[in-house]
RODO-2510 file (C-alpha; in nm, 4 decimals, decimal comma):
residues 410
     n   res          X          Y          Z
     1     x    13,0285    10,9072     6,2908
     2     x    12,9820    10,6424     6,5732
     3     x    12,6932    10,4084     6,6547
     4     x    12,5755    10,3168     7,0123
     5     x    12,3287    10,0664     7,0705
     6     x    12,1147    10,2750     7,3439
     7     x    11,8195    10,1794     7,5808
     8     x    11,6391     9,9172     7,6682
     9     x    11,8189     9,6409     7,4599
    10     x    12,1280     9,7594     7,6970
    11     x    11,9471     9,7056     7,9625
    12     x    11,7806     9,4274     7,9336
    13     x    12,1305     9,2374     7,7943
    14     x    12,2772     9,3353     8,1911
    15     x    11,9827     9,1828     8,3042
    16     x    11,9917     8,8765     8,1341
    17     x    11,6640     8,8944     7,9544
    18     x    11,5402     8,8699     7,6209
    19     x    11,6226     9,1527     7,4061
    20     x    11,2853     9,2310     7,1562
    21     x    11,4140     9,5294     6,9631
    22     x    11,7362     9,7155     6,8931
    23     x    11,7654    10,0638     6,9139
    24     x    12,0728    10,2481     6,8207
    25     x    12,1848    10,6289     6,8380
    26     x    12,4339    10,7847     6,5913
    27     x    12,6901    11,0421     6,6934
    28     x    12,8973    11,3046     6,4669
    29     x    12,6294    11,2209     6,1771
    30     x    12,4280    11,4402     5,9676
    31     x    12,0622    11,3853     5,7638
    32     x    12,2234    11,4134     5,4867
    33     x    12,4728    11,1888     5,5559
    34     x    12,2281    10,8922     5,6536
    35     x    12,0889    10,9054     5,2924
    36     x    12,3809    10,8653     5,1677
    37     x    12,4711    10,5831     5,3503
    38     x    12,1135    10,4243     5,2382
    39     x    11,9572    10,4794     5,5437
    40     x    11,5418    10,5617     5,5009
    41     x    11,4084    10,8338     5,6959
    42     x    11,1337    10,7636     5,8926
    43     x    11,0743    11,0021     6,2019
    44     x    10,7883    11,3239     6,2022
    45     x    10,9460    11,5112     6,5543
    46     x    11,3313    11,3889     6,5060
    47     x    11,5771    11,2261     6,2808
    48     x    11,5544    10,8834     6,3166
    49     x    11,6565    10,6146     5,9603
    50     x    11,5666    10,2424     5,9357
    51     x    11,8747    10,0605     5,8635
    52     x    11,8879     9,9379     5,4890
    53     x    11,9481     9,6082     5,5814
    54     x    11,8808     9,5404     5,9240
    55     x    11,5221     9,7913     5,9556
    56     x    11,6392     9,8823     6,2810
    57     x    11,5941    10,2218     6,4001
    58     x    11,8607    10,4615     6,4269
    59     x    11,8851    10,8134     6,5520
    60     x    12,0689    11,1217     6,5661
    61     x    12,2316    11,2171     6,8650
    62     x    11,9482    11,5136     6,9986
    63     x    11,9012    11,7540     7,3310
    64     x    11,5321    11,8266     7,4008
    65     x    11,4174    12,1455     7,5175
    66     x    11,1199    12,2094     7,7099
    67     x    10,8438    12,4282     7,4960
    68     x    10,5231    12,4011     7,6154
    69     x    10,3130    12,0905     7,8243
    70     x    10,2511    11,7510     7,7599
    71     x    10,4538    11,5126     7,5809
    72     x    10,5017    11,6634     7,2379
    73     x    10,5911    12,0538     7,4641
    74     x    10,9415    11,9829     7,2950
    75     x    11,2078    12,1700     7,0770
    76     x    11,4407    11,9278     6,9631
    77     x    11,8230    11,9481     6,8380
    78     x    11,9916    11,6996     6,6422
    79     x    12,3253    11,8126     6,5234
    80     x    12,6657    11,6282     6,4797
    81     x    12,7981    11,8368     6,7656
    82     x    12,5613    11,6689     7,0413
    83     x    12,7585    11,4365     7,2462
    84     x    12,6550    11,0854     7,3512
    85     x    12,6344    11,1871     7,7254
    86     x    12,4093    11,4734     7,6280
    87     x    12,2132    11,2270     7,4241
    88     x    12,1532    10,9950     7,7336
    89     x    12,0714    11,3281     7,9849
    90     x    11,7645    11,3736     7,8467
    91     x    11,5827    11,0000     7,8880
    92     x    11,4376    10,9028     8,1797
    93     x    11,5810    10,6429     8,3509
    94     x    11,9345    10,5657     8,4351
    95     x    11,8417    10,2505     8,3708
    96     x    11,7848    10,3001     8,0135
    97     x    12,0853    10,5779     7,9892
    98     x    12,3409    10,3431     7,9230
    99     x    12,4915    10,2544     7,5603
   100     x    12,7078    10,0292     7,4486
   101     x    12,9960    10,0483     7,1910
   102     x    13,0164     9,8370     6,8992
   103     x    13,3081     9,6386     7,0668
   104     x    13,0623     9,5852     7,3103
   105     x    13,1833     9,8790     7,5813
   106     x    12,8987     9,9498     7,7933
   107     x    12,9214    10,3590     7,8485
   108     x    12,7034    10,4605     8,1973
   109     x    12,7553    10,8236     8,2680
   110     x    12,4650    10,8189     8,5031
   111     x    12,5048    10,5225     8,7419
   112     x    12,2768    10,2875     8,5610
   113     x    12,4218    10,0066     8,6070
   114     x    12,4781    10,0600     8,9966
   115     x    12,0868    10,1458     9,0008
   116     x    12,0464     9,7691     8,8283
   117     x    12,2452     9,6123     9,0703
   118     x    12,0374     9,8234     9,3633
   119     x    11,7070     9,7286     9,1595
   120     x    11,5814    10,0667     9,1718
   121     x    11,4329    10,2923     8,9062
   122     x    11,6472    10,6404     8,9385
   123     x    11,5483    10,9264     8,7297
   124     x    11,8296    11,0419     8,5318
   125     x    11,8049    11,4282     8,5900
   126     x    11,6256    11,6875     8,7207
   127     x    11,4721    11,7391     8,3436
   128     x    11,2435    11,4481     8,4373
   129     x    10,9545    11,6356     8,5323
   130     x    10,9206    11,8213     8,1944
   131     x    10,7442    11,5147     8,0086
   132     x    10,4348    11,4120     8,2364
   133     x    10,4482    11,0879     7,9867
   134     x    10,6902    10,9812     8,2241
   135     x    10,5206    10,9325     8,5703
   136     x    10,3366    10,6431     8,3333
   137     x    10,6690    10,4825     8,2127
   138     x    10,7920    10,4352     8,5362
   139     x    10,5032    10,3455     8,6629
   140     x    10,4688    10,0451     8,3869
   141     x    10,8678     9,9514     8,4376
   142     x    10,7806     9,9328     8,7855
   143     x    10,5041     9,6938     8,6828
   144     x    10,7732     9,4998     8,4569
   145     x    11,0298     9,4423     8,6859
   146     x    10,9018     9,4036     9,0197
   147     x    10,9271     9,0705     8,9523
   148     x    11,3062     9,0893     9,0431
   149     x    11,2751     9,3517     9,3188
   150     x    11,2442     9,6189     9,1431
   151     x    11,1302     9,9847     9,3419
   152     x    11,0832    10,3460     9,2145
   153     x    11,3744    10,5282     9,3887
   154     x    11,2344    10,7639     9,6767
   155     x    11,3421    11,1052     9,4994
   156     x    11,2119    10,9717     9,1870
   157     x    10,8395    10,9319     9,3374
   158     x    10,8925    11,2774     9,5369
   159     x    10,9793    11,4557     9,2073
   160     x    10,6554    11,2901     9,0213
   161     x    10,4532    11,3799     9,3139
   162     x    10,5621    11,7782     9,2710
   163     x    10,4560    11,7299     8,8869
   164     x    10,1487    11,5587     8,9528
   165     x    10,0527    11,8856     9,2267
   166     x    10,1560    12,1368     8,9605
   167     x     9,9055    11,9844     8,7109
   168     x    10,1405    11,8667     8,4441
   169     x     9,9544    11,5186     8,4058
   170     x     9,6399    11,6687     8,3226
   171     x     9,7923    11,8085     7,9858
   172     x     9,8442    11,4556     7,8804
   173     x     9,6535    11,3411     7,5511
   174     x     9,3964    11,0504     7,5970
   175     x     9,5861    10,8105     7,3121
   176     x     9,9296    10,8497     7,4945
   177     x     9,7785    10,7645     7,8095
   178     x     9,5178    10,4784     7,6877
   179     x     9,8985    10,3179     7,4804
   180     x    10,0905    10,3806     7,8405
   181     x     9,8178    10,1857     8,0449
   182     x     9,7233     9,9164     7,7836
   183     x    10,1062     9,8075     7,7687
   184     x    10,1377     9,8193     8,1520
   185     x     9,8263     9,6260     8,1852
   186     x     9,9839     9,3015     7,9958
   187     x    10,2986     9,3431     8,2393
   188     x    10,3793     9,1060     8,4990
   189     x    10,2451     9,2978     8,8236
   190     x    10,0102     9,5390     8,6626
   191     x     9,8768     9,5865     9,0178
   192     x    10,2130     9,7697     9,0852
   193     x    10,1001     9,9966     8,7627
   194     x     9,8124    10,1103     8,9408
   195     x     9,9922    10,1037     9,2867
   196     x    10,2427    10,3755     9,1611
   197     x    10,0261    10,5848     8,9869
   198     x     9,8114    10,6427     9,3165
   199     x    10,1175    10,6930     9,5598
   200     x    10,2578    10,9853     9,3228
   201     x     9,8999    11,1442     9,2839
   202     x     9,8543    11,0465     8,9346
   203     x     9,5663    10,7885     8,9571
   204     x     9,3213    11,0660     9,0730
   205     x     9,3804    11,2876     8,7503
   206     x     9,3666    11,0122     8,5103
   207     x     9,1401    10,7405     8,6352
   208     x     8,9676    10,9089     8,9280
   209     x     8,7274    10,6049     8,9078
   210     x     8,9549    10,3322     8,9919
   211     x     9,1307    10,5612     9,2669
   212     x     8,8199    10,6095     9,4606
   213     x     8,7819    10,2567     9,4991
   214     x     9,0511    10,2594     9,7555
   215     x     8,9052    10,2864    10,0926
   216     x     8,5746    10,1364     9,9744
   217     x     8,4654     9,8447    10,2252
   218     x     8,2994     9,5497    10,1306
   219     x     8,1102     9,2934    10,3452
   220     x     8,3958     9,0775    10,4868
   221     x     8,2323     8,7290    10,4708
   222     x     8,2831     8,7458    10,0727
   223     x     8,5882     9,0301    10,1069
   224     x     8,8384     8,9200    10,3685
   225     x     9,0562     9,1629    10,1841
   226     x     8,7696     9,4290    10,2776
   227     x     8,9091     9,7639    10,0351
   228     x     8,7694     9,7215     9,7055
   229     x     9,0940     9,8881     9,5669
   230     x     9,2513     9,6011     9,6950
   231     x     9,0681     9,3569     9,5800
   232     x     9,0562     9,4632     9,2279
   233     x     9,4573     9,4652     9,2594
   234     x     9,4277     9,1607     9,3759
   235     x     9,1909     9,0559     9,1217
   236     x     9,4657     9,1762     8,8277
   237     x     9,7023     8,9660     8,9141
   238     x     9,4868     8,6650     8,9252
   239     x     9,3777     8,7914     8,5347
   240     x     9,5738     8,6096     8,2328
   241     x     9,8030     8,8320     8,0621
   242     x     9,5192     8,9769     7,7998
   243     x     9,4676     9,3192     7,7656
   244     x     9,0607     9,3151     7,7337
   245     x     9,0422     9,0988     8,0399
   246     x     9,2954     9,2559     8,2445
   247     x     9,1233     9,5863     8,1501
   248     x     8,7529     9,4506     8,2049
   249     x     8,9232     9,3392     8,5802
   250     x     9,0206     9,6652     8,6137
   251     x     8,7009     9,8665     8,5921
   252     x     8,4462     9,5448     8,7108
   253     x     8,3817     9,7046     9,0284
   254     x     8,3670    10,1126     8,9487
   255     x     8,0094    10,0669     9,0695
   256     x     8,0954    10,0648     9,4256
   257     x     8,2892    10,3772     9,4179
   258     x     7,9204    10,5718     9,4005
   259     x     7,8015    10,3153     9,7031
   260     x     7,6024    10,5998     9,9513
   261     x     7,8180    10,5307    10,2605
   262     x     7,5295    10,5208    10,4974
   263     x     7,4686    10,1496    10,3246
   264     x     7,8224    10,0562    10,3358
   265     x     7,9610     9,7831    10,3062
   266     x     7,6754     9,6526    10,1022
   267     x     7,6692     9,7070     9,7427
   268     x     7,3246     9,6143     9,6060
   269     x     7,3298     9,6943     9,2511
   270     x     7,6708     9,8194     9,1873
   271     x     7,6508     9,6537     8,8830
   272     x     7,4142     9,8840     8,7032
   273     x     7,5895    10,1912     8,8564
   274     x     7,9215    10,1187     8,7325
   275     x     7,8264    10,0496     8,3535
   276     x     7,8118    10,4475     8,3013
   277     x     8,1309    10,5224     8,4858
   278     x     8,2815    10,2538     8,2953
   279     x     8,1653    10,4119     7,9585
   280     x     8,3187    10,7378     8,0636
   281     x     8,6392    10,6018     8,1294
   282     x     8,6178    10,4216     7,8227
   283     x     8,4978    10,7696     7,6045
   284     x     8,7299    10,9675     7,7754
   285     x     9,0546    10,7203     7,6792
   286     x     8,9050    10,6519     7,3436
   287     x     8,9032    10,2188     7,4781
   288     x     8,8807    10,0614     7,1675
   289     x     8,5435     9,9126     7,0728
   290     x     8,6040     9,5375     7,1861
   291     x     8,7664     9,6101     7,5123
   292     x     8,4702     9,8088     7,5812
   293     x     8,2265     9,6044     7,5251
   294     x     8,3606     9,3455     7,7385
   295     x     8,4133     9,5896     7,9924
   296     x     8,0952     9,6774     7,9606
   297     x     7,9719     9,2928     7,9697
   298     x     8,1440     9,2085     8,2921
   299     x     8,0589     9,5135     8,5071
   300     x     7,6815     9,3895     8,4350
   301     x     7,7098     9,0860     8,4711
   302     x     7,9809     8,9206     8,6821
   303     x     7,7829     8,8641     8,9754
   304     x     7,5765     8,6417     8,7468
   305     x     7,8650     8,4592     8,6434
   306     x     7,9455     8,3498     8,9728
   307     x     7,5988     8,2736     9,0847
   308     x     7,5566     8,0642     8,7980
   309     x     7,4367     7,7786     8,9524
   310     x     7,1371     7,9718     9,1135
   311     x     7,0121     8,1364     8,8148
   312     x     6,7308     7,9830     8,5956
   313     x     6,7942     7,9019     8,2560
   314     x     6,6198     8,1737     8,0689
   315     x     6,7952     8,3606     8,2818
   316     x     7,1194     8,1930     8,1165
   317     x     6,9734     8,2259     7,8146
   318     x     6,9075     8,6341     7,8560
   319     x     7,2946     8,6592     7,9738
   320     x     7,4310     8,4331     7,7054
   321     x     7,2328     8,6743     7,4304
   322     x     7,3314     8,9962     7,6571
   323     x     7,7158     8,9270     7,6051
   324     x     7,6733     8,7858     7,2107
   325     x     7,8280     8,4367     7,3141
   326     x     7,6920     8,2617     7,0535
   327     x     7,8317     8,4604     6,7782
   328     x     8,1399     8,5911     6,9313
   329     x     8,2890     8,2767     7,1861
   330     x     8,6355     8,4274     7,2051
   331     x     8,4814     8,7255     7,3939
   332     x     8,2769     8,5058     7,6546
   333     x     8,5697     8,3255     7,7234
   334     x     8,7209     8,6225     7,7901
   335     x     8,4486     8,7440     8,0021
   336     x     8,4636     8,4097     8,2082
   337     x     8,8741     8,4644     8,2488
   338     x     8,7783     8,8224     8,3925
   339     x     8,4457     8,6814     8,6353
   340     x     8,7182     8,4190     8,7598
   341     x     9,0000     8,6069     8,8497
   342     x     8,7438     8,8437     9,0257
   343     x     8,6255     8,5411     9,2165
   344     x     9,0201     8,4456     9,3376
   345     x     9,1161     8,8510     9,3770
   346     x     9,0111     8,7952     9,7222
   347     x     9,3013     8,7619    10,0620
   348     x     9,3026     8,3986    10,1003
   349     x     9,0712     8,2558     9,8160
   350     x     9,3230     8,2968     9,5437
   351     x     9,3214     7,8694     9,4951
   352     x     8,9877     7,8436     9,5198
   353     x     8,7698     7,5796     9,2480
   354     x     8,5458     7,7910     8,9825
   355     x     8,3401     7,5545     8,8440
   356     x     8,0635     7,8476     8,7141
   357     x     8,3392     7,8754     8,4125
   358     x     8,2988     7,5035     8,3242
   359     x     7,9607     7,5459     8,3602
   360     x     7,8527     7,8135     8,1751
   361     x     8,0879     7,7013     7,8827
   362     x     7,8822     7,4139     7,9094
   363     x     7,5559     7,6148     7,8654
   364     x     7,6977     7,8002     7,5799
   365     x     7,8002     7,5271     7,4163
   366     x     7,4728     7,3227     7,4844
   367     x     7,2678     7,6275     7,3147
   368     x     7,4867     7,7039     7,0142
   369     x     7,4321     7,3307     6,9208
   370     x     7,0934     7,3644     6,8434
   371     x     7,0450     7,3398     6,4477
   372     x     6,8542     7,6102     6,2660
   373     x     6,8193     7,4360     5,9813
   374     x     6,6958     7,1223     6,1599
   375     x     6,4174     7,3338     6,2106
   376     x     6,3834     7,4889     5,8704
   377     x     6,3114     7,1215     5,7837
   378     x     6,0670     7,1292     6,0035
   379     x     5,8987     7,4045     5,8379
   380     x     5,9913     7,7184     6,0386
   381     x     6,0203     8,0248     5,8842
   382     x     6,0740     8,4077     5,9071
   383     x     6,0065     8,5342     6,2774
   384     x     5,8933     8,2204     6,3564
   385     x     6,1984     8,0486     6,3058
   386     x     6,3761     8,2960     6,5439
   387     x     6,1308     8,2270     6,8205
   388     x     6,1302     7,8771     6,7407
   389     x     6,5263     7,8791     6,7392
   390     x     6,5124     8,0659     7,0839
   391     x     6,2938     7,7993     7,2601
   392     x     6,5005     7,4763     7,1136
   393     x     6,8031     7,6415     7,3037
   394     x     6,6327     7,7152     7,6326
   395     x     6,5539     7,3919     7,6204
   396     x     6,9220     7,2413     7,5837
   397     x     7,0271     7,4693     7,8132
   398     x     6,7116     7,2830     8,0446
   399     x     6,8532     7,0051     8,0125
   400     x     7,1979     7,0700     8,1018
   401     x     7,0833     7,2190     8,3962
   402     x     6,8907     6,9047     8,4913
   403     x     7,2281     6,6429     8,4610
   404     x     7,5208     6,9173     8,5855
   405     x     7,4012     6,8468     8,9522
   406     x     7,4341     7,2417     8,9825
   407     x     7,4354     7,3013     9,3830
   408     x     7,7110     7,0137     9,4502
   409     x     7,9380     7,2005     9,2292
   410     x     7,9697     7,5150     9,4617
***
C-alpha cells in the first residue's frame, strides 16, 4: 500500500503557487483495508476515504471505462492491482498527471512537467474525448493560467473540436456546466474561458447567446472595439473577481444578438430584448436566484446607469425601486461594479473616470436616509405613509441632484 499525492497540489507546488487542497491516491489498497486503517468513506461513484486525522481525501488507484455520454457515462475499477501510471492515464491533463512520492519524488509518466515548462495544456491521452466535462476544464485552466503564458496545445483544441462536431457536449447536465462556468468566471482571464469555448465549437451548444454576439457591430463613436463579443470580453476583465457581477457582465448585452441587421450598428432597445434571452440562459443553467436577478437588473438597466446624470430624479427613484437598492445595497453595488466595467470594456477607454457610480451611490444613499418614522410622528399612516415615504425621498434625491453639479461630472 503506497500513497501519492496526485493533481493539482503537484502541480501547482512546480509552479510555485499556493497549494489550496491536497489530494492523494492510494495504490495496492483495498476498501476494506481503509476502514481498518480508520479511514471514513465518503465517495457515491468511487472509493475515495477522508483521512482520520488530516480530512484529506484519498482514493483508490481506478481505470475508467467509457459506458454511455456525459460525465457520469463511466464504469469504474478500483482494485489493488491498478498501477499508478494507469491511475494518471485516465485524467486529463498532463499537467495534472503527475504524483509525487512521499519522499517527495515527483513521478511524470506523461511529460507533464516538460508541458509546464512549455506552458501548454496537453491532453494526456487519446481517452480525452470520452468526458465532454472536459472541453470546460481546460477551457477554465486556460482561464487560470494564462496569466503566465499559458495555451491549449494545438492537438488538444483539434481533438475537442471533433467532440464538440460529434455532439458529445450537448449530453452535458445543466449543474455540471453552470459549476464549470461559475468557477471559470472568478478566474483571472475569464475572457480566455469564453475565448476557448468558441474556438473548439463549444460556446454555440452551451451558450448560443453569448456566441452570437461575436460579429455583432456596434456604432464606433461609443465602440472603438466595434464586435460586441469583444467588448463584453473586454468588459470581463475590467469586472472584479465576483461571480454575480462577472456573470451579469457576461450576459449585459444578449440583447444585441436579436439586433435586425438592416438597423445595424444601432441597438435601440436592446435592453428590453435581452432580459428574456437572459432568463433562458439563466432557466436553462438553473443560475441561482441572486445572480439572476442581478443579471436581470443590469441587462435593463445599464444604459441608465451610465446616463445617470441625464436622467430625472423620479426617474432615479423608479430605477433605485426597480433593482431593490434600498433594501438590498450589496446587490446595487454590485450592479454599479458590472455598469462600470461595461463602461471601461471598450479598446482604449479602459482608464476612463466613472463618476455615475459615485453618483448614484450618492442618490441611494440620499433616499434611504429619509426617516419613516419621522413621518409617523407626523401623523402618516397606512398607504399614506408609503406615498408619503415615496415623495420625502424624491425629494432628497432633488436635492442631490441640485448640489452634485451633474453635467461637469461627465
Amino acid at each position: 500500500m503506497k500513497c501519492y499525492l496526485v493533481g493539482g497540489a503537484v502541480r501547482d507546488r512546480l509552479l510555485q503557487r499556493p497549494i489550496h487542497e491536497r489530494d492523494w491516491v492510494v495504490v495496492g489498497a483495498t476498501e476494506e483495508a481503509m476502514r481498518a486503517r480508520g479511514f471514513r468513506p465518503v465517495g457515491k461513484d468511487f472509493p475515495v476515504f477522508l483521512h482520520p486525522e488530516t480530512g484529506e481525501e484519498y482514493a483508490l488507484a481506478r481505470t475508467e471505462r467509457k459506458s454511455g455520454h456525459g460525465y457520469g457515462g463511466f464504469t469504474v475499477h478500483a482494485s489493488p492491482d491498478v498501477t499508478l501510471e494507469q491511475d494518471l492515464q485516465r485524467r486529463d491533463l498532463t499537467v495534472n498527471a503527475m504524483a509525487e512520492t512521499e519522499a517527495g519524488e515527483i513521478v511524470d509518466p506523461y511529460g507533464g512537467r516538460a508541458d509546464l515548462e512549455a506552458r501548454k495544456l496537453r491532453h494526456v491521452s487519446p481517452a480525452f474525448s470520452e468526458d465532454p466535462l472536459r472541453i470546460l476544464r481546460v477551457a477554465r485552466f486556460a482561464a487560470r493560467y494564462a496569466p503566465l503564458g499559458f495555451r491549449v496545445a494545438t492537438e488538444t483544441m483539434r481533438l475537442m473540436r471533433g467532440m464538440v462536431d460529434a455532439g458529445e457536449v450537448e449530453h452535458l447536465v445543466a449543474e455540471r456546466v453552470w459549476k464549470e462556468v461559475s468557477r471559470a468566471l472568478t478566474e483571472p482571464r475569464p475572457d480566455v474561458f469564453i475565448r476557448v469555448l468558441r474556438e473548439c465549437g463549444a460556446l454555440k451548444v452551451l451558450l448560443p447567446e453569448v456566441d452570437r454576439l461575436f460579429g455583432v457591430p456596434q456604432p464606433v463613436l461609443h465602440h472603438p472595439e466595434i464586435d460586441t463579443g469583444d467588448h463584453v470580453l473586454l468588459a470581463l476583465q475590467q469586472a472584479p473577481a465576483e461571480l454575480p457581477v462577472r456573470f451579469a457582465v457576461l450576459v449585459h448585452d444578449l440583447g444585441k444578438g436579436v439586433t435586425p441587421e438592416h438597423v445595424l450598428p444601432s441597438h435601440r432597445g436592446h435592453e428590453a430584448a435581452g432580459l428574456p434571452l437572459v432568463k433562458g440562459v439563466c432557466q436553462r443553467l438553473r443560475v441561482p436566484n441572486h445572480i439572476t436577478a442581478l443579471a436581470l437588473g443590469v441587462c435593463e438597466y445599464h444604459l441608465h446607469c451610465h446616463k445617470a446624470f441625464e436622467l430625472r430624479p423620479q426617474t432615479i427613484m423608479k430605477m433605485l425601486r426597480a433593482l431593490d437598492a434600498l433594501r438590498r445595497p450589496e446587490r446595487f453595488d454590485q450592479f454599479l461594479e458590472s455598469c462600470e466595467a461595461d463602461a471601461r470594456g471598450r479598446l482604449g477607454l479602459e482608464d476612463r473616470e466613472y463618476p455615475q457610480v459615485d453618483y448614484l451611490r450618492a442618490a441611494r444613499a440620499a433616499a434611504a436616509s429619509v426617516d419613516p418614522q419621522a413621518l409617523i410622528a407626523q401623523g402618516h399612516q397606512g398607504a399614506e405613509l408609503g406615498k408619503a415615504l415615496e415623495r420625502a425621498r424624491l425629494e432628497a434625491v432633488t436635492e442631490l441632484k441640485k448640489t452634485y453639479g451633474a453635467p461637469g461630472h461627465l
